[in-house]
C-alpha positions in Angstrom: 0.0 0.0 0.0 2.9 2.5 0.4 4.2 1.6 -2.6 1.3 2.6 -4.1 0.8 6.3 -2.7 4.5 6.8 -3.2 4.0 5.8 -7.0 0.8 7.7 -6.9 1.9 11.0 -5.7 4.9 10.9 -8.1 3.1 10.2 -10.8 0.6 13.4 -10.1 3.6 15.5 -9.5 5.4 14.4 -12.8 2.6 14.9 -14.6 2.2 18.5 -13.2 5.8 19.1 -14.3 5.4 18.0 -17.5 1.7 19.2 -17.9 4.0 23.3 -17.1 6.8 21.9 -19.7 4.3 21.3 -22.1 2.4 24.0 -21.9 5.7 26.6 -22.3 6.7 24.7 -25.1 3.5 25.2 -26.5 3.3 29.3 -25.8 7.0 29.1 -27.0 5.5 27.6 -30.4 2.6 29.8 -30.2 5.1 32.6 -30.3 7.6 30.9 -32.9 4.7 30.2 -35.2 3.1 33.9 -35.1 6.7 35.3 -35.8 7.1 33.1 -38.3 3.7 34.2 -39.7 4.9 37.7 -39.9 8.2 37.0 -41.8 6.3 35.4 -44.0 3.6 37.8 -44.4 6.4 41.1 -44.7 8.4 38.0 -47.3 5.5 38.5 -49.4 4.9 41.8 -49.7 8.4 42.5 -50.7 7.6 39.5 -53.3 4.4 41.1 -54.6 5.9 44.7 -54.8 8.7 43.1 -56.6 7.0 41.5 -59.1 4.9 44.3 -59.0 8.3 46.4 -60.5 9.2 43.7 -62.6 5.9 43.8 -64.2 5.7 47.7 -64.9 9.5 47.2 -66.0 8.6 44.6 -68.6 5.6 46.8 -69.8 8.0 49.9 -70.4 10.4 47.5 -72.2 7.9 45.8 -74.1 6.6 49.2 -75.1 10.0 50.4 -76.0 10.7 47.3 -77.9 7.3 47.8 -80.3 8.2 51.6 -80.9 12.0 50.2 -82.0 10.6 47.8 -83.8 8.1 50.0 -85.6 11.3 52.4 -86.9 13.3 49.9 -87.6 10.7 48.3 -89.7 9.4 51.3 -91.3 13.1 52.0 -92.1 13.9 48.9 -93.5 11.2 49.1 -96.2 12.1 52.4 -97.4 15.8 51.9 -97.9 14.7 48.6 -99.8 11.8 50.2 -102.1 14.3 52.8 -102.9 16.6 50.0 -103.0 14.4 48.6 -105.7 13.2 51.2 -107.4 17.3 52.1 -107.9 17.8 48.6 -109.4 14.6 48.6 -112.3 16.0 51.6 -113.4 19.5 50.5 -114.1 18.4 47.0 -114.9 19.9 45.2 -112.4 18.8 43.2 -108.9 18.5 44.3 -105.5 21.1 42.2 -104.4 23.8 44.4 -106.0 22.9 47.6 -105.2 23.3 46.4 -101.8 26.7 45.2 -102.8 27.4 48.3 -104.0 26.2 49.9 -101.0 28.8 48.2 -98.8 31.6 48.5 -101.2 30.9 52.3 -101.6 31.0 52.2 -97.4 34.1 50.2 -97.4 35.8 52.4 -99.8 34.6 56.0 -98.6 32.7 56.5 -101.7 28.8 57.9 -101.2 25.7 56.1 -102.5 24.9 59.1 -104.8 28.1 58.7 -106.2 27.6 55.4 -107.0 24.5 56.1 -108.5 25.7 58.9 -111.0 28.5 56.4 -111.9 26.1 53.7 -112.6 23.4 55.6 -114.5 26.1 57.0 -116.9 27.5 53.5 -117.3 24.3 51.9 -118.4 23.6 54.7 -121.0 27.0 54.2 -122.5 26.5 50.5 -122.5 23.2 50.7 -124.3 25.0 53.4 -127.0 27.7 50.7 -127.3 25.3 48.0 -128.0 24.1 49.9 -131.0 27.2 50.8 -132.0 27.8 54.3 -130.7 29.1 56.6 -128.3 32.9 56.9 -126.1 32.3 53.3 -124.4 32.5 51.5 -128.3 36.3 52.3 -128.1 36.9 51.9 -124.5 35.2 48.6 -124.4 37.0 47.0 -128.0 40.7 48.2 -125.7 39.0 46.5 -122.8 38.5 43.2 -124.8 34.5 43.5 -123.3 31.1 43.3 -124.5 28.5 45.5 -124.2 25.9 43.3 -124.3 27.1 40.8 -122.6 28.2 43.2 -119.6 24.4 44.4 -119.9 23.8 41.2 -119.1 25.5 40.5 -116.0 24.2 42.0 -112.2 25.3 45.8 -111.5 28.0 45.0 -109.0 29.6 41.9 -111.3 29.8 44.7 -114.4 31.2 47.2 -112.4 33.9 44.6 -111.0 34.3 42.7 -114.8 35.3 46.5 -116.0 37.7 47.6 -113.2 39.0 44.2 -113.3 39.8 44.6 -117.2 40.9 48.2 -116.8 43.9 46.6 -114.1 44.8 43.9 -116.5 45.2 45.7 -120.0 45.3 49.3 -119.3 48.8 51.2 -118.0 48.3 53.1 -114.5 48.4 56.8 -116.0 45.8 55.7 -118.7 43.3 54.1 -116.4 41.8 57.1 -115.5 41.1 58.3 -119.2 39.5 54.5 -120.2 37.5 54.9 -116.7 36.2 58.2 -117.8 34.7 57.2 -121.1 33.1 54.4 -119.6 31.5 55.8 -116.0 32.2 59.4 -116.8 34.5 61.9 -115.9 33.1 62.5 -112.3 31.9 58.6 -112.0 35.3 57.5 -113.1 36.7 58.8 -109.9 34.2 56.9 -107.2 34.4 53.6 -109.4 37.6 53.9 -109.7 38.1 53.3 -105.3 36.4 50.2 -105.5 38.3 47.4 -106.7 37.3 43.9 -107.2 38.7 43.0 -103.5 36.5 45.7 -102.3 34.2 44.4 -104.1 34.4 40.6 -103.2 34.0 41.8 -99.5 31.2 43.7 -99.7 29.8 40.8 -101.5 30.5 38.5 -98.3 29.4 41.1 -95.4 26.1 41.7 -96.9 25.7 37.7 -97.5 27.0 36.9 -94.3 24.5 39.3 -92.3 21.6 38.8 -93.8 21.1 42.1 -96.0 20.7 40.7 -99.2 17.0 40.8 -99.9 15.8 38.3 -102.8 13.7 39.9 -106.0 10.2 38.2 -104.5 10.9 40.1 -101.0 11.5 43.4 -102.7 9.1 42.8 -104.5 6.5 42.3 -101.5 8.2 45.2 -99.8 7.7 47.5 -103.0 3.9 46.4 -102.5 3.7 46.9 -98.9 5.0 50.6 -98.9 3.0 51.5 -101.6 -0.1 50.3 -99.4 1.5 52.3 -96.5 1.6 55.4 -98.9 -2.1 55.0 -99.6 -3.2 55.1 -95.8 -1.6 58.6 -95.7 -3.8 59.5 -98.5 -6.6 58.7 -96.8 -6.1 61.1 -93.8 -5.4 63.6 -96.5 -8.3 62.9 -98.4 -10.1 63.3 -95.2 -8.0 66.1 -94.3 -9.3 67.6 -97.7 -12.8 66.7 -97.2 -12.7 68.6 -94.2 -11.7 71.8 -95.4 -13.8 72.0 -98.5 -17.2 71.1 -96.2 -16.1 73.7 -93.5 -14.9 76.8 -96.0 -18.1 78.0 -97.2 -19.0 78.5 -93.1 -15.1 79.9 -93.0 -16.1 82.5 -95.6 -19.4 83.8 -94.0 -17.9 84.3 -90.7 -14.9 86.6 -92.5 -17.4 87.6 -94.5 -19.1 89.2 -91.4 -16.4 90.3 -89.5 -15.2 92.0 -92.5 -18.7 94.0 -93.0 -18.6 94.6 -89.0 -15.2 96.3 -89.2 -16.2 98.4 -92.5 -16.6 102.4 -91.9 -20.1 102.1 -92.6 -20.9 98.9 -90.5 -22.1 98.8 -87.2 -19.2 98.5 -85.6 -18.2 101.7 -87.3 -21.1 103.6 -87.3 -20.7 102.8 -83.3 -17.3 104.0 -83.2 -18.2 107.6 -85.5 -21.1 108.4 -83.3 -18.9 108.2 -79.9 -16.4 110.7 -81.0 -19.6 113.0 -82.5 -21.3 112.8 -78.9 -17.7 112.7 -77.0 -18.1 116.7 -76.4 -22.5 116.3 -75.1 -20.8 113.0 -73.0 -17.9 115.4 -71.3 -20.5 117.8 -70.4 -22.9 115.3 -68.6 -19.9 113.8 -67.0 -18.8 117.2 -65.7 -22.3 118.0 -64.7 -23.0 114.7 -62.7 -19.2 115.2 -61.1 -20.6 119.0 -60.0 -24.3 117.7 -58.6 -22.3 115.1 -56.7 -19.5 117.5 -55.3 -21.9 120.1 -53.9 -23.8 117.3 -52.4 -20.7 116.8 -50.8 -20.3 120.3 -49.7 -23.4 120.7 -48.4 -23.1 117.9 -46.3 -20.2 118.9 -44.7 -21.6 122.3 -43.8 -24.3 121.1 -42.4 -22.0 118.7 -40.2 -19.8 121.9 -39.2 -23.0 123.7 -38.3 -24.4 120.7 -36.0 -20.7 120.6 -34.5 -20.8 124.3 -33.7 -24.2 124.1 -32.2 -22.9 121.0 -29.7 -20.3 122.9 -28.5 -22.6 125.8 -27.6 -24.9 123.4 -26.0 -21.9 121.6 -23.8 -20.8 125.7 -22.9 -24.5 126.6 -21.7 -24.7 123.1 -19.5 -21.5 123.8 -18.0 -22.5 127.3 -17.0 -25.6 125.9 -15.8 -23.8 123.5 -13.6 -21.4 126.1 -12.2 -24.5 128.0 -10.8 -26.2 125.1 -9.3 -22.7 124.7 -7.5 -22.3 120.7 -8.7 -19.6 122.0 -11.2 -17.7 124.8 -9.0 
């Protein structure tokens, strides 16, 4: 029976013991898991306001990005339609203008330059091919044909020439056989771009994607000519606009004009101001006099009632004086 209360009574005051230790651990928890809580909750607000940044910074980007885009793009198809347009003319494809674009960039020599040199060689090559004009004797020297140079891409005529001109011409002539071929101020652009400049203009535009195929210029011809036609249509409307509003435009100067006229109202207002200005002075002055004396009048009869106070206040005080309540 001892036994038994001893292990009785120590197990009751275990319990209590660990009943207290369980009970801090579980406030310590309590505690642990509501600091946590907060962590987490600040963790996520700095997460959402983050992302929040992140999201307004890809916006501006994205943004930025179409509006690059859109320049470059609308860039890129005018350089290529003028591109194009360049090339019908001289009879030649896209793909060697651009050639020719590099080369003149890799040699120092402007587009324009080009271009005059090009134009000038094309007419003499037609004039040879019938027979006529300086290139006939240039191009007999040269050991070339016109037609078959006529034939060939821009940028592979221009380099078949200059390559001739280096193999069968002397240094101090080349300039002279140049001349009668490109021209006299041609002669001298040409004449900077050899076939080595020429060969790696050829590979730089091939290499990063410039060269543009007859179909795509072709597209892109088509696609800035339906560009061109939506800015006719605001000025169409732009047009519209003006010819529905100008008969109302012309009435209202119309009006204005008659208003301002010497014999208009506005006029006739103006003539019969300066005719009455004298009569108007007058009744001015006369109003300021009516009002002034009203003014005068006032104050004498103020001064009067003044004086009379006094005179009052003097007979009181003698008054007073007798009575003996002022002696």
């Amino acid at each position: 029976m001892a036994e038994k209360r001893v292990s009785v009574r120590l197990a009751v005051v275990g319990g209590r013991e660990v009943r207290a230790e369980l009970q801090g651990i579980g406030d310590a928890g309590e505690q642990g898991f509501r600091r946590l809580s907060r962590e987490m909750d600040a963790a996520n607000s700095r997460v959402a306001a983050f992302y929040r940044r992140v999201q307004i910074a890809a916006a501006a980007a994205a943004t930025a990005f179409a509006a690059g885009a859109a320049v470059m793009i609308r860039s890129g198809l005018q350089v290529v339609d003028a591109q194009a347009k360049l090339a019908q003319s001289l009879g030649t494809t896209v793909e060697s203008i651009q050639v020719l674009e590099r080369a003149g960039e890799l040699a120092g020599v402007s587009m324009s330059g080009i271009e005059q040199a090009t134009k000038d060689l094309t007419r003499r090559l037609s004039q040879a091919a019938a027979g006529t004009g300086p290139a006939v004797a240039a191009l007999e020297r040269l050991g070339l044909s016109a037609s078959a140079l006529l034939a060939l891409p821009l940028d592979e005529r221009v380099g078949r020439i200059n390559q001739a001109i280096e193999d069968f011409v002397p240094a101090a002539e080349r300039a002279a056989v140049a001349g009668q071929l490109f021209g006299e101020e041609g002669s001298i652009a040409i004449s900077r771009i050899d076939t080595t400049t020429l060969r790696q203009a050829t590979q730089d535009v091939r290499d990063f994607g410039v060269v543009v195929s007859e179909q795509d210029a072709d597209q892109i011809e088509r696609t800035n000519d339906a560009i061109s036609r939506l800015g006719l249509i605001w000025r169409g409307l732009s047009n519209q606009l003006a010819v529905a509003a100008a008969p109302a435009l012309e009435a209202v100067a119309d009006a204005l004009a008659a208003i301002s006229r010497s014999t208009g109202p506005l006029g006739q207002a103006i003539r019969r101001l300066f005719d009455n200005i004298g009569r108007l002075a007058s009744i001015a002055a006369a109003f300021a006099a009516f009002i002034a004396g009203r003014w005068v009048a006032g104050m004498v009869v103020a001064a009067a009632s003044v004086r009379g106070l006094a005179t009052a206040l003097v007979f009181l005080r003698g008054a007073l004086i007798r009575t003996g309540i002022g002696a």
